[in-house]
C-alpha positions, -999 to 999 in steps of 0.1 A, spaced: 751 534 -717 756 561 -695 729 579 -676 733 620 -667 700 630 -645 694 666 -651 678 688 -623 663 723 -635 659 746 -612 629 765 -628 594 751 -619 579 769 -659 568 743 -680 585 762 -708 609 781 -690 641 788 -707 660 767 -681 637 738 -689 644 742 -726 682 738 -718 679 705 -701 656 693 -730 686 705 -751 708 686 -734 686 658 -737 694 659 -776 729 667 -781 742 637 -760 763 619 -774 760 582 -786 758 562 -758 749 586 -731 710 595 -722 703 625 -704 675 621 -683 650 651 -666 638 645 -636 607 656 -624 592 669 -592 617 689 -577 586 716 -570 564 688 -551 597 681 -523 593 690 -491 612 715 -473 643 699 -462 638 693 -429 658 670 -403 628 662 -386 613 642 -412 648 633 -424 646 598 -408 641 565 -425 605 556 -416 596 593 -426 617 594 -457 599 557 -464 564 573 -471 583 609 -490 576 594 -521 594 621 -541 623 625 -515 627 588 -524 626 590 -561 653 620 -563 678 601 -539 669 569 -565 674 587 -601 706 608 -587 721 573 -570 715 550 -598 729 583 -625 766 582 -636 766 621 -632 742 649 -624 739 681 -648 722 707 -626 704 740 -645 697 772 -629 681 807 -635 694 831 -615 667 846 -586 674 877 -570 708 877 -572 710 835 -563 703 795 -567 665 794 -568 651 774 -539 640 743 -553 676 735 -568 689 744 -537 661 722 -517 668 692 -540 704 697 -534 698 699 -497 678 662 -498 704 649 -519 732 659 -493 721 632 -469 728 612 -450 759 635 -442 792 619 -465 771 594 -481 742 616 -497 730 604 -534 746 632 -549 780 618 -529 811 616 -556 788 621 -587 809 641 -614 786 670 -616 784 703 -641 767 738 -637 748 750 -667 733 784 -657 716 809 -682 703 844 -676 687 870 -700 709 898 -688 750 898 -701 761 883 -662 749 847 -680 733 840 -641 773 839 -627 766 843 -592 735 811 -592 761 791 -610 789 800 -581 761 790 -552 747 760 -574 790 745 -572 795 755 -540 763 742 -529 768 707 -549 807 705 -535 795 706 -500 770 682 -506 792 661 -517 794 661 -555 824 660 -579 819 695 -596 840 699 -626 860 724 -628 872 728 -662 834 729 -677 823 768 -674 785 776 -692 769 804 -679 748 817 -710 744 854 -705 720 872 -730 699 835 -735 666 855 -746 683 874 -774 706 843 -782 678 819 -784 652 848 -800 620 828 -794 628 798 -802 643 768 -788 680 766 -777 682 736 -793 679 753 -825 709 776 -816 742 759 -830 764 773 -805 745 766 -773 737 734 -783 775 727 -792 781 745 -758 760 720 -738 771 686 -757 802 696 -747 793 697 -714 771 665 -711 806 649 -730 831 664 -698 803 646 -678 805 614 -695 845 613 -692 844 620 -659 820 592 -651 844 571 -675 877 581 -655 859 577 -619 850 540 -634 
């Protein structure tokens, strides 16, 4: 079985965002489990100061993120777009996950982008920050999956994107160019 962790960088219980990653939850394909992780809001600031291994020891959460991303075959990271930009707790688990320099958890994990907006832009520019954020952390960003969802409050029109046949064909498509990049790194 291969595991994908999914890290949303929208702090709504019921955000839009959210719903994505639940999507992705259920349009895996056999043999794959998507998995959401939880807690991003309740990191601390990254901060090099506590960055150290007796400090990080008793960072419960800082311990649980590096943990779920290590033991994951791939990471599928969601963002809104704020102002223009990665929101900052995506960018703050990112920033945990980075470390130790070259050897971070998020280190060589193939890794997609799904981003999602309600205007037409489809949150463009947070998905261009959330790569280039992830590639110099460390991460295997995929560069042949593109999913920027532009227009995702008209698209999904209440309801759950789930429930949307071509964004739910959208992201299994993406949690599959996951799943054979984790095969071909194997």
């Amino acid at each position: 079985m291969s595991r994908v962790i999914a890290l949303v960088g929208s702090l709504r219980a019921a955000s839009i965002t959210r719903r994505l990653a639940e999507t992705a939850t259920s349009v895996a394909p056999e043999g794959v489990e998507v998995v959401i992780h939880e807690g991003l809001g309740d990191l601390p600031f990254y901060n090099e100061d506590i960055d150290t291994p007796e400090s990080v020891a008793s960072l419960d959460t800082v311990t649980a993120l590096r943990a779920a991303v290590q033991d994951a075959d791939a990471v599928l990271l969601l963002t809104p777009e704020y102002n223009g930009t990665i929101p900052a707790v995506l960018k703050n688990a990112i920033d945990w996950l980075s470390r130790p320099y070259g050897s971070g958890a998020i280190s060589t994990k193939p890794t997609a982008v799904i981003s999602s907006s309600p205007s037409s832009n489809g949150a463009r520019w947070a998905k261009e920050d959330t790569e280039k954020a992830a590639r110099i952390a460390g991460a295997s960003v995929l560069d042949d999956v593109d999913l920027a969802i532009g227009g995702v409050v008209a698209a999904i029109d209440g309801g759950h994107p789930r429930d949307n046949s071509q964004i739910a064909a959208d992201i299994a498509e993406v949690v599959t160019a996951l799943t054979r990049a984790k095969l071909v790194d194997a």
